[in-house]
MMTF fields as JSON, N, C-alpha, C and O atoms, coordinates in Angstrom:
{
  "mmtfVersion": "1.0.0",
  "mmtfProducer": "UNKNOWN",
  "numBonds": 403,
  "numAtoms": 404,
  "numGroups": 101,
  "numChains": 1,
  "numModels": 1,
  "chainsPerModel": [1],
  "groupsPerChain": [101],
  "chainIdList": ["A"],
  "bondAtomList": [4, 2, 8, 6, 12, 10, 16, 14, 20, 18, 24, 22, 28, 26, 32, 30, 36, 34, 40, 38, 44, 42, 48, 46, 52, 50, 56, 54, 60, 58, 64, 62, 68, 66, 72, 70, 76, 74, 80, 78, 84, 82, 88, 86, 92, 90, 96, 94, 100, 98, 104, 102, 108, 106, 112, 110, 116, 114, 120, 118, 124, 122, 128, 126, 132, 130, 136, 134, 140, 138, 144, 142, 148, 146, 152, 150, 156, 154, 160, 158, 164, 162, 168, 166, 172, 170, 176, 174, 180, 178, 184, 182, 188, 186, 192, 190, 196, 194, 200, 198, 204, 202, 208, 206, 212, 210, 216, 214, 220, 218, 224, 222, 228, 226, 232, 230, 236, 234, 240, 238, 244, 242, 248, 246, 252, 250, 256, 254, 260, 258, 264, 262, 268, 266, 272, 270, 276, 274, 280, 278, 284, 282, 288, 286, 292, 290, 296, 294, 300, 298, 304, 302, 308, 306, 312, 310, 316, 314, 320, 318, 324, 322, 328, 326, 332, 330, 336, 334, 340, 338, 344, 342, 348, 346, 352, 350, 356, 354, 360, 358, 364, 362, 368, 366, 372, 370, 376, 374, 380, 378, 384, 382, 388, 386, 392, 390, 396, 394, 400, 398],
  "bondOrderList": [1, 1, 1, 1, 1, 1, 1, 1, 1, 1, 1, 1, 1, 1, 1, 1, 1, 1, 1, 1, 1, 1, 1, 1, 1, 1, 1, 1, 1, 1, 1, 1, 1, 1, 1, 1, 1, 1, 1, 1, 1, 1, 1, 1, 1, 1, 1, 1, 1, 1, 1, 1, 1, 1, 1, 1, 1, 1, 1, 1, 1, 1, 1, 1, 1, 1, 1, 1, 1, 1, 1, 1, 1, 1, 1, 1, 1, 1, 1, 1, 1, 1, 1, 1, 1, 1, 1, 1, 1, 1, 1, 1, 1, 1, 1, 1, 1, 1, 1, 1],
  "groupList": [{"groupName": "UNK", "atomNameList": ["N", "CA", "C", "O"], "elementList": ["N", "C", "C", "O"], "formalChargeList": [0, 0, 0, 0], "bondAtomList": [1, 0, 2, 1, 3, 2], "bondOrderList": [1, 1, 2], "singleLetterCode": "X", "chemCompType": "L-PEPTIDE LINKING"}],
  "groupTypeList": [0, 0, 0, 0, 0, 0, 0, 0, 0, 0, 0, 0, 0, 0, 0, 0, 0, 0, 0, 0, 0, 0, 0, 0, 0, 0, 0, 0, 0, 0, 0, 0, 0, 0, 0, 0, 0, 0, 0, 0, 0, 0, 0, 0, 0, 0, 0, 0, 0, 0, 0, 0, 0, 0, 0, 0, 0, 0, 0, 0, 0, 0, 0, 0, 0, 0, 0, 0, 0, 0, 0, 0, 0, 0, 0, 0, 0, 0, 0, 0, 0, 0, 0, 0, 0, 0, 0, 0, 0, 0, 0, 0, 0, 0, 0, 0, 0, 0, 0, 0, 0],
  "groupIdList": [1, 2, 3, 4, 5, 6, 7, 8, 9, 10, 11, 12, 13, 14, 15, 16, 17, 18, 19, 20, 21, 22, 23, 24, 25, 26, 27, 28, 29, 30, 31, 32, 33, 34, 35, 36, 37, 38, 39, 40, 41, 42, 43, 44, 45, 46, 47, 48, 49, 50, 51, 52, 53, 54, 55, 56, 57, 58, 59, 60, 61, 62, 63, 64, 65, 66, 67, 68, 69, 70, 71, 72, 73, 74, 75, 76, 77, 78, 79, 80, 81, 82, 83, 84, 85, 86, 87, 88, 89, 90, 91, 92, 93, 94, 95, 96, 97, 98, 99, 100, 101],
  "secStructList": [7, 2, 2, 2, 2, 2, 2, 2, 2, 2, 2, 2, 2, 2, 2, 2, 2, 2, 6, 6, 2, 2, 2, 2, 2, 2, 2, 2, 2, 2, 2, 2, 2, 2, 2, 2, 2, 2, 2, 2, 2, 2, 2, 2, 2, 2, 6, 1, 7, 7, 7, 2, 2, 2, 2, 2, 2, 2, 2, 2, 2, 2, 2, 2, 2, 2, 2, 2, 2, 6, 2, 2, 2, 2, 2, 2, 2, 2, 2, 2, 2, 2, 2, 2, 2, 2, 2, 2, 2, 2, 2, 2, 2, 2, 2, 2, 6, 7, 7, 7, 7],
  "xCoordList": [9.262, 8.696, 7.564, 7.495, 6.705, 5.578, 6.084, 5.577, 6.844, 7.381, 8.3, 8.321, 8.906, 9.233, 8.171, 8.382, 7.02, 6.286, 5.376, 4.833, 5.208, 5.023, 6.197, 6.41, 7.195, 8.175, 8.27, 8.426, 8.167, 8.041, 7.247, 7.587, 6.118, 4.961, 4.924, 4.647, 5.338, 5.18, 6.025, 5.563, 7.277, 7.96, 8.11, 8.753, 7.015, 6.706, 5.513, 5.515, 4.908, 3.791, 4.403, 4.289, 5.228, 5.791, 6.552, 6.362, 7.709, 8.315, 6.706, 6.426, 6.015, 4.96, 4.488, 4.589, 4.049, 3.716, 4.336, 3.824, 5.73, 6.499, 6.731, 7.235, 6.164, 6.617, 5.396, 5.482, 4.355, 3.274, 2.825, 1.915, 3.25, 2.613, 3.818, 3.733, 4.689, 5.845, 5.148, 5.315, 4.082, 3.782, 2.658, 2.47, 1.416, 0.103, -0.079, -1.272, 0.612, 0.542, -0.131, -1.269, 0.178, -0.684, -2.112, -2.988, -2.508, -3.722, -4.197, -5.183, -3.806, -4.121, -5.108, -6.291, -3.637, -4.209, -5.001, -5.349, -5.351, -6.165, -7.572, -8.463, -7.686, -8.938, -9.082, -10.29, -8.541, -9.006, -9.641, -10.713, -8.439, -9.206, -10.385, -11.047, -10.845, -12.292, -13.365, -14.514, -12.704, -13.837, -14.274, -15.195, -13.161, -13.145, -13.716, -14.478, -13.318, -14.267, -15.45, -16.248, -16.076, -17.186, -19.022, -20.189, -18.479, -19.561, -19.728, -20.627, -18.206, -18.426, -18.881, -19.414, -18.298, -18.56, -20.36, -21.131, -20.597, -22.261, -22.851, -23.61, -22.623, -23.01, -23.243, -24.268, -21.671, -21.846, -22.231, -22.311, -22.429, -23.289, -24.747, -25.29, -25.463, -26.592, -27.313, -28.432, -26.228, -27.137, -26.312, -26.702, -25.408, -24.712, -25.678, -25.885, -26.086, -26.402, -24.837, -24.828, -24.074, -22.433, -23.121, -23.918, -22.282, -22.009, -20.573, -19.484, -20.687, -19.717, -18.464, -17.752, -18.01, -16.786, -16.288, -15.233, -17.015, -16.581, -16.688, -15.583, -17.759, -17.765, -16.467, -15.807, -16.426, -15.142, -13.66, -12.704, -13.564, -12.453, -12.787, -11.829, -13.721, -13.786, -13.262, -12.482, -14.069, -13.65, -12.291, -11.864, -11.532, -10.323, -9.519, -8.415, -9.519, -8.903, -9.744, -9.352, -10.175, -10.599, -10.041, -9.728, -9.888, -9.123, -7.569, -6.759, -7.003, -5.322, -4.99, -4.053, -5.903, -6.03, -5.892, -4.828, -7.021, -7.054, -5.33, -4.494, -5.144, -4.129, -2.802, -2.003, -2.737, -1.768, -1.39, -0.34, -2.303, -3.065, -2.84, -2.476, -3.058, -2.806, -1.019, -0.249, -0.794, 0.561, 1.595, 2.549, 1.113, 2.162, 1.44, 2.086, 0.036, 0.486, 1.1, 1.372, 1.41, 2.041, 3.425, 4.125, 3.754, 5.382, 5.815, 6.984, 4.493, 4.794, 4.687, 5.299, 4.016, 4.291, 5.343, 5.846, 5.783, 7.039, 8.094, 8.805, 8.223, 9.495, 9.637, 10.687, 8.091, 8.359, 8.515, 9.387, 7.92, 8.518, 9.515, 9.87, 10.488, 11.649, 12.935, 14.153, 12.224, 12.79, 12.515, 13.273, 11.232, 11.076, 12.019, 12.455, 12.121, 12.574, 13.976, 14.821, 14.441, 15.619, 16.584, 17.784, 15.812, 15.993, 15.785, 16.207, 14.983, 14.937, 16.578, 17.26, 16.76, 17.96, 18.928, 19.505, 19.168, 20.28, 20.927, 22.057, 19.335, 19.254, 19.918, 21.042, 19.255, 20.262, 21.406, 22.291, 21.181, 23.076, 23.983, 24.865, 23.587, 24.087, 24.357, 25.429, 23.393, 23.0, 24.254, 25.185, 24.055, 24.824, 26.661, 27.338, 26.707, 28.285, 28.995, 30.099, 27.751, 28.274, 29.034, 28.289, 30.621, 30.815, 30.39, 29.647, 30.691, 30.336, 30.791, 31.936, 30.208, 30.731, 30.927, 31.498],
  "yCoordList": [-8.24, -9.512, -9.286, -9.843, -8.425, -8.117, -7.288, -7.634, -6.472, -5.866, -6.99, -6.916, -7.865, -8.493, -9.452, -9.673, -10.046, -10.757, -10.071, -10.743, -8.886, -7.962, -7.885, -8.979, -7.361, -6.995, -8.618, -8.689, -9.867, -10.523, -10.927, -11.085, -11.114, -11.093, -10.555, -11.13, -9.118, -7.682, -8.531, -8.838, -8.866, -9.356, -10.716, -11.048, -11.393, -12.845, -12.339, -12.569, -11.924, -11.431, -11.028, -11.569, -9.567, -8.729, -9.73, -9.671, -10.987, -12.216, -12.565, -12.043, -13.145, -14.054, -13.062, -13.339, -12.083, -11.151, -11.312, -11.879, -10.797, -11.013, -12.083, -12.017, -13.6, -14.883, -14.394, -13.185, -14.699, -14.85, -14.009, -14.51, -12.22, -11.816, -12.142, -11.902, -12.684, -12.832, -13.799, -13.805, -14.865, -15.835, -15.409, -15.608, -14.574, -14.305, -13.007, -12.765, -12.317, -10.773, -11.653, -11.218, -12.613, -12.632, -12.869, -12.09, -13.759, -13.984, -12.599, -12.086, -12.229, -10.414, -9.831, -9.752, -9.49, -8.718, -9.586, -8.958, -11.016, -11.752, -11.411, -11.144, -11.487, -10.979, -9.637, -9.441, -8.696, -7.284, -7.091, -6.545, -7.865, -7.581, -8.58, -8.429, -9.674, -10.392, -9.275, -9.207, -8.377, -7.707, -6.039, -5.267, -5.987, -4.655, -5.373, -4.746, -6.363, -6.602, -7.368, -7.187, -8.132, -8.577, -7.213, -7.434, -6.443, -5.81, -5.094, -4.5, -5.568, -5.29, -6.592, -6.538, -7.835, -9.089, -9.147, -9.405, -8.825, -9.311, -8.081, -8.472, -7.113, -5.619, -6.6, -6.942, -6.972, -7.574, -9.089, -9.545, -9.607, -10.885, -10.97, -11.926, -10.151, -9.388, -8.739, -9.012, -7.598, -6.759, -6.917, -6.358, -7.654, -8.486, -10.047, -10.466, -10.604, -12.034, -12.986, -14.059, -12.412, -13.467, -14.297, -13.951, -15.856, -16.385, -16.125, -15.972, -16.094, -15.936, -16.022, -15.034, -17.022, -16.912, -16.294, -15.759, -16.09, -14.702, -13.756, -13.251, -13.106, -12.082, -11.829, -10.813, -12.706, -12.247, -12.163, -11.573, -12.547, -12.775, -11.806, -11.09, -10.938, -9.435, -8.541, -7.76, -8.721, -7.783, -7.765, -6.815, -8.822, -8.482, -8.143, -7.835, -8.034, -7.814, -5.933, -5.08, -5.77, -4.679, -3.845, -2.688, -4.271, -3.58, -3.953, -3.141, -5.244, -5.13, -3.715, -2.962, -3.479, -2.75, -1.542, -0.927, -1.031, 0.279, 0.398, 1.13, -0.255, -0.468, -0.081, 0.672, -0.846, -0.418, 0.801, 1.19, 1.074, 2.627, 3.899, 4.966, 3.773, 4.742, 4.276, 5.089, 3.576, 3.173, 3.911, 4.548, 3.642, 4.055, 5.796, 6.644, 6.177, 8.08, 8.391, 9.585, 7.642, 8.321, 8.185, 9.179, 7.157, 7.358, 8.107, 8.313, 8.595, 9.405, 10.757, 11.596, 11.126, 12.235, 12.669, 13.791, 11.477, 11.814, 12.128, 13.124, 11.219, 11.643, 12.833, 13.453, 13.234, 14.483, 15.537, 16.351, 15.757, 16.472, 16.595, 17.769, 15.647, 15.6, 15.678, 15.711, 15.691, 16.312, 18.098, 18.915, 18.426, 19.823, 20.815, 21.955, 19.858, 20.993, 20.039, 20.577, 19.344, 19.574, 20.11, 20.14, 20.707, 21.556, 23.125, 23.931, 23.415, 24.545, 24.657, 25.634, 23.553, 23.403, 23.95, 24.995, 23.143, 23.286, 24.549, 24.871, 25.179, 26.587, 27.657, 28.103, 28.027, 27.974, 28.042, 28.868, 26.808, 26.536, 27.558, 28.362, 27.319, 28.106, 29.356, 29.907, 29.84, 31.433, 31.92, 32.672, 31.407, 31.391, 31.397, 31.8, 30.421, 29.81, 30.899, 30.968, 31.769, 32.879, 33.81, 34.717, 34.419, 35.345, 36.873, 37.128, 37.951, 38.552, 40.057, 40.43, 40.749, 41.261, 42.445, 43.347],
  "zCoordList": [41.904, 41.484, 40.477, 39.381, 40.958, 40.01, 38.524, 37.457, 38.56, 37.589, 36.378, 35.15, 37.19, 36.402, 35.649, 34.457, 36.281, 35.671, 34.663, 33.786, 34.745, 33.143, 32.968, 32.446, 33.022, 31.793, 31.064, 29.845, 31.886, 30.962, 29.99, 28.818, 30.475, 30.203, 28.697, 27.643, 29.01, 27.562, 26.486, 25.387, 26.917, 26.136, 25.21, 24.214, 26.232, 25.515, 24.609, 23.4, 24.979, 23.917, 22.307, 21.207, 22.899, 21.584, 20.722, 19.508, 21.392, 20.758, 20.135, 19.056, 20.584, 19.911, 18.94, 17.745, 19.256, 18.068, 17.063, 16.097, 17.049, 15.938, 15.121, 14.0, 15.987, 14.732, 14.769, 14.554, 14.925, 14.49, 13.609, 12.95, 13.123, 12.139, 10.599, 9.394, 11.34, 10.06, 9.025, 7.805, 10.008, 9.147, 8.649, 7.449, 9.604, 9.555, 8.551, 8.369, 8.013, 7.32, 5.887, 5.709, 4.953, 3.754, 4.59, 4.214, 5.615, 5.585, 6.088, 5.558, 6.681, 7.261, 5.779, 5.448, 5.171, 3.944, 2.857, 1.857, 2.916, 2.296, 2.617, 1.812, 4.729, 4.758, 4.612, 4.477, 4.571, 4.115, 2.917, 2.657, 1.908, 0.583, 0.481, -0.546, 1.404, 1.217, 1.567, 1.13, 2.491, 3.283, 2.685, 2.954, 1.811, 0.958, -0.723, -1.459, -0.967, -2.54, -2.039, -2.958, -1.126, -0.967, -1.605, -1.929, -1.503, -1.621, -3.277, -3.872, -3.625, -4.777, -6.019, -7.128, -5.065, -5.955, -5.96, -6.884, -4.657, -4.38, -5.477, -6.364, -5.437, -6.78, -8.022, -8.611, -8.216, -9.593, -10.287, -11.428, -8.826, -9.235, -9.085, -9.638, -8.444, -8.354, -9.529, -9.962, -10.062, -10.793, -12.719, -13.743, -12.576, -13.703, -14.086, -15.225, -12.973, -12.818, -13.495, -14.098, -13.244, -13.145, -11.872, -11.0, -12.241, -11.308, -10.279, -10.831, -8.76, -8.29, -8.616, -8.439, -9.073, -9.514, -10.075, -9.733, -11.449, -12.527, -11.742, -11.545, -11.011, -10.393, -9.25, -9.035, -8.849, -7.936, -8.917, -8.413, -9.804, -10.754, -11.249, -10.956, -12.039, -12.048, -11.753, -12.297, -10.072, -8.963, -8.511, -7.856, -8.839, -8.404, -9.546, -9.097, -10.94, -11.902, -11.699, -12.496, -11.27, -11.355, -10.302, -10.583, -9.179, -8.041, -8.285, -7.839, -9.031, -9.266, -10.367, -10.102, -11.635, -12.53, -11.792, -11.868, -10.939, -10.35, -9.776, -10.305, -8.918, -8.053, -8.395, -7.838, -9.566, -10.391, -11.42, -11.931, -11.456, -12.328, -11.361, -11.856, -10.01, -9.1, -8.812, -8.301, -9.02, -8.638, -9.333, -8.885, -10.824, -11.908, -12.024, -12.639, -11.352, -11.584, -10.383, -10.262, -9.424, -8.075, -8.69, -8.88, -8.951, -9.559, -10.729, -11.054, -11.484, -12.611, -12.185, -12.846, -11.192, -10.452, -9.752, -9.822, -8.853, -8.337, -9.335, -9.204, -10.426, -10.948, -11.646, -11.819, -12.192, -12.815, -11.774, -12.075, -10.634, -9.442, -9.349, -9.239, -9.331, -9.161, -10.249, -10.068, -11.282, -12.881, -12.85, -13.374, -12.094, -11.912, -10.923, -11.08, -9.856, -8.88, -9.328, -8.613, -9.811, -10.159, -10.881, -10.61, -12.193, -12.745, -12.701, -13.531, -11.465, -10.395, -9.687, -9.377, -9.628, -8.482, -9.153, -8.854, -10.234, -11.106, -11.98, -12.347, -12.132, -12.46, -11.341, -11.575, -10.213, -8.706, -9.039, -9.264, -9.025, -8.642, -9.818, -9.518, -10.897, -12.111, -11.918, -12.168, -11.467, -11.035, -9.928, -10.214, -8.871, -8.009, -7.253, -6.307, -8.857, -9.501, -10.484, -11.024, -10.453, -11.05, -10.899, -10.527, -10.966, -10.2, -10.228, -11.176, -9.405, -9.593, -10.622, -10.364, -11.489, -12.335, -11.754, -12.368]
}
């Protein structure tokens, strides 16, 4: 009896969990990024004298910019990685396909 009233229990939760972050994940990551640029908007409306608005319109053209900047060298890394050791590979393989004399 008791086992069942957790296993249900667990399970009504984990159900509610699940609608609830399907809908709740933008505001999630809305407040993160309030709570990760706040200290940079208050920097630059402070020691800029911007009014808030600009300053936060800044700050976030400044963290999409970064964002995207680390975005496009992680993928420019990967692919040349993978232009490298594929042409490692291919070399291999060549070598290998070779018979023997």
């Amino acid at each position: 009896m008791r086992a069942g009233m957790v296993l249900g229990i667990f399970i009504s939760c984990y159900v509610t969990g699940k609608i609830v972050l399907t809908y709740a994940y933008p505001f999630i990551i809305a407040l993160f990024l309030a709570f990760l640029l706040h200290p940079v908007v208050s920097f630059i409306q402070t020691r800029l004298k911007l009014p808030r608005p600009l300053a936060t319109i800044l700050a976030m053209t400044i963290f999409i910019v970064s964002s995207l900047a680390l975005i496009m060298t992680i993928i420019a890394e990967i692919t040349q990685g993978m232009f490298f050791f594929g042409g490692q590979n291919a070399l291999i393989l060549r070598v290998r396909s070779r018979p023997f004399q």
